[in-house]
C-alpha positions in Angstrom: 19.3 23.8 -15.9 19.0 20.3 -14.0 16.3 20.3 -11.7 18.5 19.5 -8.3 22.4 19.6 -7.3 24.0 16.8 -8.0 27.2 16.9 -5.8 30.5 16.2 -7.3 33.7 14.4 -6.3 35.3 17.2 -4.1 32.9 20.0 -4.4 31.0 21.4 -1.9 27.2 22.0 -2.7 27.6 25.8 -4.0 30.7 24.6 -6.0 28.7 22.0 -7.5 26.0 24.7 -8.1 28.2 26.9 -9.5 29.3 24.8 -12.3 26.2 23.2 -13.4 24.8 27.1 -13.9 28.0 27.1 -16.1 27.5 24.6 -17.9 23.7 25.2 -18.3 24.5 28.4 -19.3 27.5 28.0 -21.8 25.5 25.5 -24.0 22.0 27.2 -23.8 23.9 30.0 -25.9 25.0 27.6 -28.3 23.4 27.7 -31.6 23.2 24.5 -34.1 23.2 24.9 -37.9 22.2 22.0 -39.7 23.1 19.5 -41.3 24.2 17.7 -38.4 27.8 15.9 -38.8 27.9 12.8 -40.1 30.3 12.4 -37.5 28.0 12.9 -34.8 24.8 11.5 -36.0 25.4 7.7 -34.5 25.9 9.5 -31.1 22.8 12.1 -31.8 20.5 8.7 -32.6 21.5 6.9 -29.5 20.9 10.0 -27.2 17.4 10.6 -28.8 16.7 7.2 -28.3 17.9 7.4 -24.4 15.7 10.6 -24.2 12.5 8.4 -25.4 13.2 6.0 -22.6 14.0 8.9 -20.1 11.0 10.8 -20.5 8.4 7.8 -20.9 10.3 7.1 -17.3 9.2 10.6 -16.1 6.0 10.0 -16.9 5.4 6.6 -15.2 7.0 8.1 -12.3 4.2 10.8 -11.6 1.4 8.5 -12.0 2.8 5.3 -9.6 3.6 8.6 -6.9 0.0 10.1 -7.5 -1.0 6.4 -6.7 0.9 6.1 -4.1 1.6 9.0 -2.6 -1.3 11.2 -3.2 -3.8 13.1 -1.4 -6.8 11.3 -3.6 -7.8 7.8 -3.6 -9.2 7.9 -7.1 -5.7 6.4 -8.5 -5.5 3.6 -5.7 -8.0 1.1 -4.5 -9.3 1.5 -1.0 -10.6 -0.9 1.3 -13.7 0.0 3.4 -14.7 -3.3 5.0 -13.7 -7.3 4.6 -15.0 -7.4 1.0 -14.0 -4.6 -1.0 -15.4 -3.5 -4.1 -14.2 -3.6 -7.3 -15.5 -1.4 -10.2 -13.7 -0.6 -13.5 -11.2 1.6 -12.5 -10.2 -0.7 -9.3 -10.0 -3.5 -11.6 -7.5 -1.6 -14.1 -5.0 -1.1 -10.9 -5.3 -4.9 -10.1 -4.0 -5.6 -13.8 -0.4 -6.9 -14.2 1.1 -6.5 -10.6 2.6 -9.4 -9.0 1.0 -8.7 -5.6 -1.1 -6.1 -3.7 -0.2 -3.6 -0.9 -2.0 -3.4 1.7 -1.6 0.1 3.5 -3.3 -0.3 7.1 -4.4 2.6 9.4 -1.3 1.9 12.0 0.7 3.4 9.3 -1.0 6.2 7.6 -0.7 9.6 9.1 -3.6 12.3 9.5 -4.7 15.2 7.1 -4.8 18.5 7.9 -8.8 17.8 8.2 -7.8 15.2 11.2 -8.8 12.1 8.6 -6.0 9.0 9.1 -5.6 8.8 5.3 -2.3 10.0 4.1 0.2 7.1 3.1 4.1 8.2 3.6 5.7 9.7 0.4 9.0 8.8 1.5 8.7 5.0 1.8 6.9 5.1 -1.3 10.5 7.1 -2.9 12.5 4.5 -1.3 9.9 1.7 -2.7 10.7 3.2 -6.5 14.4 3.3 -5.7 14.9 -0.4 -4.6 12.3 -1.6 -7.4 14.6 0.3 -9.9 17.6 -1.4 -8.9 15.8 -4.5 -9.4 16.3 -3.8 -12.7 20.3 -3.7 -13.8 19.9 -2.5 -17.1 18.2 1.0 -16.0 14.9 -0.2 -17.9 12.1 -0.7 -15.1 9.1 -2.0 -16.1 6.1 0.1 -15.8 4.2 -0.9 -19.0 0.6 -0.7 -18.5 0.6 -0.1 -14.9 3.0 -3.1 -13.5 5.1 -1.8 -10.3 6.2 -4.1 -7.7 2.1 -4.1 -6.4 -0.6 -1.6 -6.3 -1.8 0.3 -2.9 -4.6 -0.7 -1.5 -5.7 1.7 1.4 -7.2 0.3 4.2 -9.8 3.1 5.7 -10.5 3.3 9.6 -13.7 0.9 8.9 -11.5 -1.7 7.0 -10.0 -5.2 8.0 -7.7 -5.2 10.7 -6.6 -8.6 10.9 -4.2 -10.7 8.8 -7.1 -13.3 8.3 -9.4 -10.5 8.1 -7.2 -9.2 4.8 -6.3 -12.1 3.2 -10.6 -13.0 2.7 -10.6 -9.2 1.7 -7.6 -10.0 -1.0 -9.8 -13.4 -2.5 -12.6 -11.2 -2.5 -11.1 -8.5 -4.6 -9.6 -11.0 -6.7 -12.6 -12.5 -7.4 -14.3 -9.8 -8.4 -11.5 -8.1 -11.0 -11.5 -11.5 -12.5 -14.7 -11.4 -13.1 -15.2 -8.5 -13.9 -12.3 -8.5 -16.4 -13.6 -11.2 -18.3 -17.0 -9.2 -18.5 -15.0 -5.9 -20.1 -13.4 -8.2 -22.8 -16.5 -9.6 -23.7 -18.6 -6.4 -24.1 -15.9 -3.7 -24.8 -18.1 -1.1 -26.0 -20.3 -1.1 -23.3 -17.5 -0.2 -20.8 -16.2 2.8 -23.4 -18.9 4.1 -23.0 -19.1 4.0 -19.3 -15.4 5.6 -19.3 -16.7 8.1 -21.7 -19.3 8.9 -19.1 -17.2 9.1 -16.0 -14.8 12.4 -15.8 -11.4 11.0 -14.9 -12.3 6.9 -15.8 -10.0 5.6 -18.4 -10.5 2.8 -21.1 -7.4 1.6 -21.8 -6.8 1.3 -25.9 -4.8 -1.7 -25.3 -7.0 -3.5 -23.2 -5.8 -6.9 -23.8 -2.7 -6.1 -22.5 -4.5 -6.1 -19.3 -4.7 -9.7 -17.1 -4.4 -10.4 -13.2 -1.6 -12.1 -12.9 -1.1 -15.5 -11.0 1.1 -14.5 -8.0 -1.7 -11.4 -7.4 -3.9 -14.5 -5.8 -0.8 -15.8 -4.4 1.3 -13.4 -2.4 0.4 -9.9 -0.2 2.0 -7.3 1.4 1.3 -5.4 4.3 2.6 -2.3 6.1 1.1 -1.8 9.5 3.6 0.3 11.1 5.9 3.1 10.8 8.9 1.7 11.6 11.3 4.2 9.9 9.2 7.3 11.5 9.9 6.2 14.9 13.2 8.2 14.9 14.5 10.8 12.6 15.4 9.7 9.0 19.1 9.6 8.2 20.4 11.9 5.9 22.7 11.6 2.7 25.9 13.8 2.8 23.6 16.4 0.5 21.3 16.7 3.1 18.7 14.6 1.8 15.9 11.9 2.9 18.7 8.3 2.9 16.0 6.0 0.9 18.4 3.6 1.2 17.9 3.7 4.6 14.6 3.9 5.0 14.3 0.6 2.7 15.8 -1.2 5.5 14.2 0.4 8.6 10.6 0.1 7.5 9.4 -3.5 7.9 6.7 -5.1 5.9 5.0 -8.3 5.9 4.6 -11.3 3.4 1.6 -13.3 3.3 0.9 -16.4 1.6 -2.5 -16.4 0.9 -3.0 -20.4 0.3 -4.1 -20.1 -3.3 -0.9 -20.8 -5.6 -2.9 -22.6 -8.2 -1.0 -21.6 -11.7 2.3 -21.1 -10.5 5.2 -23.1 -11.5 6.2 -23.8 -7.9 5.0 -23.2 -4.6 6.5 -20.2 -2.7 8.8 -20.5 -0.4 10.3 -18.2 2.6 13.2 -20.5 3.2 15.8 -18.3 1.3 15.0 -15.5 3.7 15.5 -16.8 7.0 18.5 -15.0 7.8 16.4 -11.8 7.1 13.3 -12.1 9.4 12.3 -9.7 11.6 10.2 -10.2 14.8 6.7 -10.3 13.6 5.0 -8.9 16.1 1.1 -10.0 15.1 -1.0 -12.2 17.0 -3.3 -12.8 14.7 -1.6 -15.4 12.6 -4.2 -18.3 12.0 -5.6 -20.7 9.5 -4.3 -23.5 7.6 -1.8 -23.1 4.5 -1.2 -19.0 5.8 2.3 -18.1 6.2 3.1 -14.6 7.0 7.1 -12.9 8.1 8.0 -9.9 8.1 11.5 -8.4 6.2 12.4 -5.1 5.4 11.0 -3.0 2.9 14.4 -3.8 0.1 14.0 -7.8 0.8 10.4 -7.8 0.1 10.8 -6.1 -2.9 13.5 -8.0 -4.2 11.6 -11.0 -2.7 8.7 -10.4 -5.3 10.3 -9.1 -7.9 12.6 -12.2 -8.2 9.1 -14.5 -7.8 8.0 -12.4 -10.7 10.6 -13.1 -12.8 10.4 -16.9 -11.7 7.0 -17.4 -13.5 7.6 -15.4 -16.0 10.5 -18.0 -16.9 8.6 -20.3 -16.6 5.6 -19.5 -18.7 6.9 -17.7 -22.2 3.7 -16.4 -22.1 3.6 -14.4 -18.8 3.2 -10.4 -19.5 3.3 -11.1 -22.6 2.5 -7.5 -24.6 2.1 -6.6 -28.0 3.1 -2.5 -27.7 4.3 -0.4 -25.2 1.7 2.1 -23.2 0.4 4.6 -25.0 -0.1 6.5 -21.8 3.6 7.1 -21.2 4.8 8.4 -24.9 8.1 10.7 -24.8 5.8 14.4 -25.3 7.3 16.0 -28.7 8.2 19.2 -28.6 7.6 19.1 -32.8 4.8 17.6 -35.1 6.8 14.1 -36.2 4.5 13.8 -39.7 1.1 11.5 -40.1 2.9 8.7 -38.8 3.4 9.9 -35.2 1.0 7.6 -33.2 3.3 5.1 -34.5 6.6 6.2 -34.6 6.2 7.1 -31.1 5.9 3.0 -30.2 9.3 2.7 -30.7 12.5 4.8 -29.9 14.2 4.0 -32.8 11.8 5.3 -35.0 10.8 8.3 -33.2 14.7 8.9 -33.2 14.7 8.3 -37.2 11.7 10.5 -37.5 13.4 13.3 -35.4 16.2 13.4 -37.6 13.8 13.6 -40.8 11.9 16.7 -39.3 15.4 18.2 -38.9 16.8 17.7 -42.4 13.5 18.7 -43.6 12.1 22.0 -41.2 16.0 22.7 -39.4 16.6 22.3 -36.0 14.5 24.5 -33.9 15.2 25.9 -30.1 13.6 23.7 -27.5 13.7 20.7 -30.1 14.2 17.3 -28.7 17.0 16.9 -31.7 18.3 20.3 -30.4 19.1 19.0 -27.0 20.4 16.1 -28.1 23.3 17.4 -30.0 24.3 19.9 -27.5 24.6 17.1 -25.1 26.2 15.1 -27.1 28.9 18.0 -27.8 28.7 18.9 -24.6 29.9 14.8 -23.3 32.6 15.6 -26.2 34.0 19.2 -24.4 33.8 16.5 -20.8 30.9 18.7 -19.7 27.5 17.3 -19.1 24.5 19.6 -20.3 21.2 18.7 -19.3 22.3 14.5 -18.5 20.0 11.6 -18.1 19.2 11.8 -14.4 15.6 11.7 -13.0 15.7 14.0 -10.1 15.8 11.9 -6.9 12.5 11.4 -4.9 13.7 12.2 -1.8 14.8 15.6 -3.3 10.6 16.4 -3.0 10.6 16.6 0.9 13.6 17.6 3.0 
């Protein structure tokens, strides 16, 4: 049964609970014979291939909110002073974002130890939502890592200052690159160090891995709570508004001075009519330039950067496979070919419908699900649909 209520046109939340149990219900008792129809089977493929997107989605989503909103620091990089370290796993995080986000003490919240550590789970749900609708065709990119930026958590004894974080930011730069170059050139040496280290991961696709150009270029920080300052708004389900919050909580942008490799220099001119007061006294040195926007114009601020250089330069995240990390889970053995039929949906589709011919269609199967929903569409029901259950569904 889906996960949450989705309310529909007219229906009060118990209505709308009512009839998903139906549903649920009515095609969980269904039973399919095969062969599947040759009628159906165009329909079966494309929902199977939908469902290798969905749940390679679902995946991708836990681990950017154990980064982000998690009680550990292992899956983010923390700042402790104005240098930062950077060791293997920091510099896997650094890999493939377009900027970095800072996360100062103003705006963390305390543990139940009394430790200011905890970053806000909602602003990071409201983060994934506007980052997703960067992204038309429902496809986000979150191929070995990317996201909008990575967290960096600034601890009690960290920087402070805007200055004091953008030295911090060349540092860590600095020593990813470096230390980048140093994994590609002695791989095994680092495997092993991984294989040494409970919870370190080597990444099997490690030259998919580079810092890109705007990283050097372009930070965020949030150093306030503006959107806990009152209560959040609430959607007519009753419901966190991420929308909302996207527009109450204020960040800021920082140029950082260093735009060497980009195909223009970046420019705040097209959000004028969006700045917010910026409240910092700390502004100084020569080639810095630093506003502050809401939370949905940063985003879309970076994101469109992003896409600029990657226009530009054919070669920009370029990859040669998709992450291994998030692979759609089978329910089934797929044959000796799995590792790479599981690289692309078609296949893993084509494979799913070879297991069935061959073994039938078990309960629980991936095909099984698929062609109840698709005769479920067909009756104008909707049985198990493609919909990740909301983020601000977690805290109410």
């Amino acid at each position: 049964m889906a996960a949450y209520i989705k309310l529909r046109p007219g229906m009060t939340v118990d209505e709308s609970l009512r009839q998903d149990r139906e549903i649920y219900e009515k095609w969980s008792a269904v039973t399919i014979e095969a062969p599947i129809s040759e009628e159906i089977k165009p329909e079966v493929k494309a929902d199977l291939m939908e469902s290798w997107h969905f749940k390679r989605e679902a995946i991708a989503r836990q681990d950017l909110s154990a980064a982000w909103s998690g009680t550990s620091d292992f899956y983010r990089v923390v700042l402790n002073d104005c240098l930062g370290k950077v060791g293997f796993q920091y510099m896997l995080y650094c890999c493939n974002q377009p900027a970095a986000f800072y996360w100062l003490q103003p705006a963390q919240t305390q543990t139940c130890y009394g430790e200011t550590s905890v970053t806000s789970r909602p602003i990071f749900a409201a983060m994934y939502e506007e980052w997703r609708r960067c992204y038309p065709d429902n496809r986000p990119d979150f191929e070995f890592g990317h996201f909008f930026a990575n967290p960096v958590r600034v601890t009690a004894s960290g920087p402070t200052t805007v200055p004091e974080i953008i030295d911090a930011h060349k540092s860590l730069c600095t020593q990813a690159s470096t230390l980048l170059s140093n994994v590609k050139d002695r791989p095994e040496e680092y495997r092993e160090f991984c294989n040494a280290h409970r919870g370190a991961e080597y990444p099997s696709d490690l030259q998919n891995h580079a810092l890109n150009p705007l990283y050097y270029s372009i930070i965020l920080m949030i150093d306030n709570l503006d959107s806990l300052n009152d209560d959040y708004d609430r959607e007519i389900d009753g419901y966190l508004s991420l929308p909302k919050i996207a527009q109450y909580q204020t960040v800021l942008i920082v140029r950082t001075g260093n735009e060497q490799g980009l195909s223009a220099p970046i420019s705040f001119e097209s959000l004028e009519t969006q700045l917010r007061p910026l409240k910092r006294n700390d502004i100084a040195g020569e080639g810095t330039e630093v506003i502050r926007v809401s939370l949905v114009v940063a985003i879309q601020f970076i994101t469109s950067l992003e896409r600029r250089e990657e226009s530009a330069n054919s070669a920009a995240r370029k990859r040669n496979r998709v992450d291994a990390r998030y692979y759609p889970i089978p329910s089934e053995d797929l044959g000796e070919n799995e590792e790479i039929i599981q690289y692309d949906p078609e296949l893993w589709a084509d494979a799913n419908f070879v297991r069935a011919k061959k073994h039938g269609i078990r309960k629980y199967s991936a095909m099984e699900t698929s062609v109840l929903r698709v005769l479920s569409r067909r009756a104008g029901e909707d049985f198990l649909g493609f919909e990740h259950v909301p983020l601000n569904h977690r805290w109410v």
